[in-house]
Residue frames as a rotation matrix with the C-alpha (Angstrom) as fourth column:
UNK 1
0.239 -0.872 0.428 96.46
0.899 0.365 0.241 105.60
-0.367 0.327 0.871 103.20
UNK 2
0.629 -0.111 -0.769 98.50
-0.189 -0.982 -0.012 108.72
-0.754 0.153 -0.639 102.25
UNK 3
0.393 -0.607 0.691 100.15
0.818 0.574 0.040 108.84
-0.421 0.550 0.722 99.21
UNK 4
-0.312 -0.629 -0.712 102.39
0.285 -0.777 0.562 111.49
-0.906 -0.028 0.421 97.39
UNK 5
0.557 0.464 -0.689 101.82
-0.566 -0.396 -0.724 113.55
-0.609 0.792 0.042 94.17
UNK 6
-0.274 -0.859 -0.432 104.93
-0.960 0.272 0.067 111.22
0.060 0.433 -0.899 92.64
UNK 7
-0.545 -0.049 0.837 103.48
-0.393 0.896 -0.204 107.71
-0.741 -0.441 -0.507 93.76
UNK 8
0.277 0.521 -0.807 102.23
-0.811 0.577 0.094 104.82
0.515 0.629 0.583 91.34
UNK 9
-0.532 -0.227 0.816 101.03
-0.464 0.884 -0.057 101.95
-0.708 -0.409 -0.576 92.51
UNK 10
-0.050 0.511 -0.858 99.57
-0.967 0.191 0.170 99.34
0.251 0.838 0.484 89.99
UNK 11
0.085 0.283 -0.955 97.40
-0.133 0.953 0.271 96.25
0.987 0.104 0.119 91.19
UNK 12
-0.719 -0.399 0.569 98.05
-0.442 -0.369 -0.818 97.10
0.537 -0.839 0.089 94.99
UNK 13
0.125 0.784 -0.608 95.98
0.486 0.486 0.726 94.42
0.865 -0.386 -0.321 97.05
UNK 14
-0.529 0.340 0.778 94.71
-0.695 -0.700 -0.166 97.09
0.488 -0.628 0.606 99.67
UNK 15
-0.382 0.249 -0.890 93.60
0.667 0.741 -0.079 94.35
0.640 -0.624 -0.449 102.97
UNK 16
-0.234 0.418 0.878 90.87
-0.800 -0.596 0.070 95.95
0.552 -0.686 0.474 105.38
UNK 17
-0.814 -0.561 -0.147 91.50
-0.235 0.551 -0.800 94.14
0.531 -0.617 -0.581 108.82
UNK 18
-0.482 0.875 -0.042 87.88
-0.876 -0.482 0.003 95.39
-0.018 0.038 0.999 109.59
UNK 19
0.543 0.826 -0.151 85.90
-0.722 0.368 -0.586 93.41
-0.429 0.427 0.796 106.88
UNK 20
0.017 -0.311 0.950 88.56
-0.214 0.927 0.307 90.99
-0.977 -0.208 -0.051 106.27
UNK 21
0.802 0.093 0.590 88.49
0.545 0.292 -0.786 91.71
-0.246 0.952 0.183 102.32
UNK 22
-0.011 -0.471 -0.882 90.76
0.222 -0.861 0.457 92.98
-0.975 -0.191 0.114 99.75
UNK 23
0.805 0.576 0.143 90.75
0.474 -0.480 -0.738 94.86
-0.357 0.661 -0.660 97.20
UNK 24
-0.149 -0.965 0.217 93.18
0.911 -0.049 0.409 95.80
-0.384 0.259 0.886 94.01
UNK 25
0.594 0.031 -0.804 94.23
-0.126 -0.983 -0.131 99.73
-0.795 0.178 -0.580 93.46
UNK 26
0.208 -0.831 0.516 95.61
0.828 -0.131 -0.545 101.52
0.521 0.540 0.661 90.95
UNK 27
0.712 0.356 -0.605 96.91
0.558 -0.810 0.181 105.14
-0.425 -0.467 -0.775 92.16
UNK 28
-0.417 -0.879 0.232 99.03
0.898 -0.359 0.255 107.41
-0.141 0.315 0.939 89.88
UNK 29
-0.539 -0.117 0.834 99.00
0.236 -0.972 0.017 111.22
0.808 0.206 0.552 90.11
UNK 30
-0.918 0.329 0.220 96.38
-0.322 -0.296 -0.899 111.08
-0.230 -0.897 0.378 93.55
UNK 31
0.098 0.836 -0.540 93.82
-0.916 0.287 0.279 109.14
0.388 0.468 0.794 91.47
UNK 32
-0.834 -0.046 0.551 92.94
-0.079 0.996 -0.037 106.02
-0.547 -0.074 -0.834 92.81
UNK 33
-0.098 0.937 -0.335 90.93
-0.942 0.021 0.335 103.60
0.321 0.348 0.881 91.14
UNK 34
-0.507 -0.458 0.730 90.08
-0.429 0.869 0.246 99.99
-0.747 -0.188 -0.637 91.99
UNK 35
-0.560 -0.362 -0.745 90.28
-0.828 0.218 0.516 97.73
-0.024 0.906 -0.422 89.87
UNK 36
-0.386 0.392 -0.835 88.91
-0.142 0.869 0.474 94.44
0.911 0.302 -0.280 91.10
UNK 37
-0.233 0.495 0.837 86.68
-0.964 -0.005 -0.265 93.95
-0.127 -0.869 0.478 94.59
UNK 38
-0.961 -0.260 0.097 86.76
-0.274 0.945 -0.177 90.05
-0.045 -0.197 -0.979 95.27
UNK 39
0.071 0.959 0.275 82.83
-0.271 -0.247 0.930 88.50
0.960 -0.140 0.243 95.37
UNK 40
0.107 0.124 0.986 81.56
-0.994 -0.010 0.109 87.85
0.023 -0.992 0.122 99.13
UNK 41
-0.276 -0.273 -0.921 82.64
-0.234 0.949 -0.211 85.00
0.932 0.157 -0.326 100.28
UNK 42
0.481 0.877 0.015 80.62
-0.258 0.125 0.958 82.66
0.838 -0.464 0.286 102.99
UNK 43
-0.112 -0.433 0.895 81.61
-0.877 -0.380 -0.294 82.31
0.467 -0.818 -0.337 106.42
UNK 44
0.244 0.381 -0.892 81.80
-0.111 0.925 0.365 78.66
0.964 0.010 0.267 107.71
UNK 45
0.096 -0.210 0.973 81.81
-0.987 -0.147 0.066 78.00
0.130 -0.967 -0.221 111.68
């Protein structure tokens, strides 16, 4: 993700198609941080 030197996001649920998780950013001045990282959850077939 690219973001500008001007951008704030706050709580941003960030979704990797990958691994099928997401995960909430903050990002203000080019700092990200996250915030919260769901736990694993089990796969049923």
């Amino acid at each position: 993700m690219k973001v500008q030197e001007d951008t704030i996001l706050e709580n941003f649920p960030l979704f990797c198609p990958k691994r099928r998780q997401e995960t909430l950013i903050n990002v203000e001045q080019l700092n990200m941080a996250v915030i919260k990282e769901p736990d694993a959850k089990t796969q049923s077939r």
